[in-house]
C-alpha positions in Angstrom: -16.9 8.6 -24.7 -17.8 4.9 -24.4 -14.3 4.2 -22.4 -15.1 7.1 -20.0 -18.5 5.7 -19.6 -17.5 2.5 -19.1 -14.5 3.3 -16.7 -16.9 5.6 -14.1 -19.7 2.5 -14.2 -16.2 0.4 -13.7 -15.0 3.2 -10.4 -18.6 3.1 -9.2 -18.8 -0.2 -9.2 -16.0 -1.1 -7.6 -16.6 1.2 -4.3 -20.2 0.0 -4.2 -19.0 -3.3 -3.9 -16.0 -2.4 -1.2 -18.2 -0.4 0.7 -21.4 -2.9 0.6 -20.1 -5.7 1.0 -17.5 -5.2 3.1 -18.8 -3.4 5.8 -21.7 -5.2 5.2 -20.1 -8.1 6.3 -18.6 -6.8 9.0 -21.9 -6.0 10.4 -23.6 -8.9 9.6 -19.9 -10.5 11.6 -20.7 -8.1 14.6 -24.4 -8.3 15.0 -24.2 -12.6 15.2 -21.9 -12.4 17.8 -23.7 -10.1 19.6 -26.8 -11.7 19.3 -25.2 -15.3 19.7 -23.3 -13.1 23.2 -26.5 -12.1 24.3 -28.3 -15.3 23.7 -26.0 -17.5 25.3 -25.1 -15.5 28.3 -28.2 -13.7 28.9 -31.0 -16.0 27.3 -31.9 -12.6 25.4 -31.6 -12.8 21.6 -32.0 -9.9 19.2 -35.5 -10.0 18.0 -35.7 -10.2 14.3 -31.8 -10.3 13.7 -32.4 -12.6 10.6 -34.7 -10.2 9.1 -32.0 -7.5 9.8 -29.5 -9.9 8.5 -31.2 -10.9 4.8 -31.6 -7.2 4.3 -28.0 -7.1 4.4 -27.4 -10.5 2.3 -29.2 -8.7 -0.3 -27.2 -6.2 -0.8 -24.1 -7.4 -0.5 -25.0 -10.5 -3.5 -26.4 -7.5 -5.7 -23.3 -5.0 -4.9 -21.0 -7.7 -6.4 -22.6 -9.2 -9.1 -21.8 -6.5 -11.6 -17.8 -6.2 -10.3 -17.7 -9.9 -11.2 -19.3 -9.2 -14.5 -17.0 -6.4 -15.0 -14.0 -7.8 -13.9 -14.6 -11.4 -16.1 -14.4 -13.0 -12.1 -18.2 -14.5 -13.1 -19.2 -17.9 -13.9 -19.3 -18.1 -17.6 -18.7 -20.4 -20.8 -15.0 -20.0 -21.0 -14.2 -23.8 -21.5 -16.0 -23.5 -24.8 -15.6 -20.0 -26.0 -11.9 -20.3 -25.4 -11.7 -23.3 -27.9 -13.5 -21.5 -30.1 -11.9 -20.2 -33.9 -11.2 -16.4 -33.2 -13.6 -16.0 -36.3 -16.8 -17.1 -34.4 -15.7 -16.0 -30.6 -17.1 -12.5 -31.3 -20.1 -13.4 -32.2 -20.5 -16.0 -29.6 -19.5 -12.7 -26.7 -21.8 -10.3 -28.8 -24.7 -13.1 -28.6 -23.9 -13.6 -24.5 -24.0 -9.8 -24.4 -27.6 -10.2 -26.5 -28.9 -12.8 -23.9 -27.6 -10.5 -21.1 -29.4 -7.4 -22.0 -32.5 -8.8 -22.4 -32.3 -10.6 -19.3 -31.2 -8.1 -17.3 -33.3 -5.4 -18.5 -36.5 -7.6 -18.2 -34.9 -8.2 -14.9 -34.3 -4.8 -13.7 -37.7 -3.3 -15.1 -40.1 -6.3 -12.9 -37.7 -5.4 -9.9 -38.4 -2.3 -10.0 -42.2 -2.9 -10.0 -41.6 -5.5 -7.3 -39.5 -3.0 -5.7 -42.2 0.1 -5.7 -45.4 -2.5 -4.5 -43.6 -3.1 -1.8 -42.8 0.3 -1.0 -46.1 1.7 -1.5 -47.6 -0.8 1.0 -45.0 -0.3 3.4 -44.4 -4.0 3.9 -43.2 -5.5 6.6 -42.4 -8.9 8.0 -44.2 -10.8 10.7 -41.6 -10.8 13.3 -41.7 -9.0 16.4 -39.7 -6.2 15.4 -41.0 -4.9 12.0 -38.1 -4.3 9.3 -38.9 -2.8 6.0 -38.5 -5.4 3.8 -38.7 -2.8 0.9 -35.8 -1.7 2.1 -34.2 -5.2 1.3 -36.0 -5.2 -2.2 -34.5 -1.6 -3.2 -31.2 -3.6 -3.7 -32.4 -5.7 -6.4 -33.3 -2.5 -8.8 -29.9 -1.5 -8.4 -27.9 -4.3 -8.4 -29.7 -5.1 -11.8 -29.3 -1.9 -13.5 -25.4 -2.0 -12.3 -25.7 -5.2 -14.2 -27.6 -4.3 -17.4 -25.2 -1.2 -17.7 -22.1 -4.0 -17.4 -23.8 -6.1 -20.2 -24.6 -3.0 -22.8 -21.0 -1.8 -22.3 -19.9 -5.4 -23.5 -21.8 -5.7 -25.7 -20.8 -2.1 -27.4 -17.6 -3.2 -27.1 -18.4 -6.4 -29.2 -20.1 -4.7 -31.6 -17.5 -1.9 -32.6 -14.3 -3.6 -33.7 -10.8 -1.9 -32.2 -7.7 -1.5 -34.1 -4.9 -2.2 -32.2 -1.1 -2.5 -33.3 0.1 -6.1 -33.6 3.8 -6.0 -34.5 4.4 -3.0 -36.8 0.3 -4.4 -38.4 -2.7 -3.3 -38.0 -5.1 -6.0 -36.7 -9.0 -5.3 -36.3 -10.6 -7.0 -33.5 -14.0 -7.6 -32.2 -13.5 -6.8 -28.7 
């Protein structure tokens, strides 16, 4: 159950951060150069492109986070938890996991109220063109659930040792 679980977060994550990102990108690609087109030929620039353009940002950073979590592709302590006895690396991954979770979960829960103030009030920047910067703030909920969900898989995972089949022996693992 945990590896289905753990494989649709993995699927879902993964096409979140394809689709986001990438054509999120590509749009941010396309509306500079139209706006640096129309500013340099026409002295007309897009009115509140860079509020159109952090909107975006935010989304994209929050649609990869998790697939770098998920994928091991994230900044972490591997200098030191690769030196480590294979003893003690489980619980210094299960303690990681720990710190994670609570993070992220503290994390996810203020977004969320961050998220829905915004909303309620309908906020918007002071630029010519008003952009709902909810909108924006909507990704951060998300992104941080994607997240939390990454870090209690691994630390599951930690938690229940695996038998696998070392050379005719069993051999009991922590992760």
């Amino acid at each position: 159950m945990l590896r289905k679980l753990e494989s649709a977060n993995y699927r879902l994550n993964r096409r979140l951060c394809l689709y986001i990102s990438g054509w999120g990108l590509m749009l941010i690609m396309a509306l500079l150069i139209l706006d640096a087109g129309l500013r340099t030929f026409f002295a007309r620039p897009i009115w509140g492109m860079m509020d159109i353009i952090e909107i975006i940002l935010v989304w994209i950073v929050f649609a990869a986070f998790a697939y770098a979590l998920i994928t091991g592709h994230h900044v972490r302590m591997t200098l030191v938890v690769d030196r480590l006895p294979p003893r003690v690396r489980p619980k210094f991954e299960t303690f990681g996991s720990l710190i994670g979770v609570a993070f992220f979960g503290t994390f996810t829960y203020l977004a969320c109220v961050y998220f829905w103030e915004s909303f309620l009030v309908k906020e918007v920047p002071m630029s010519p063109i008003p952009s709902p910067v909810w909108l924006g703030k909507a990704a951060m909920p998300i992104g941080g659930l994607f997240i939390l969900f990454s870090f209690v898989f691994r630390l599951i995972r930690s938690l229940r040792p695996t038998r696998e089949v070392v050379e005719g022996a069993e051999e009991i693992k922590g992760f």
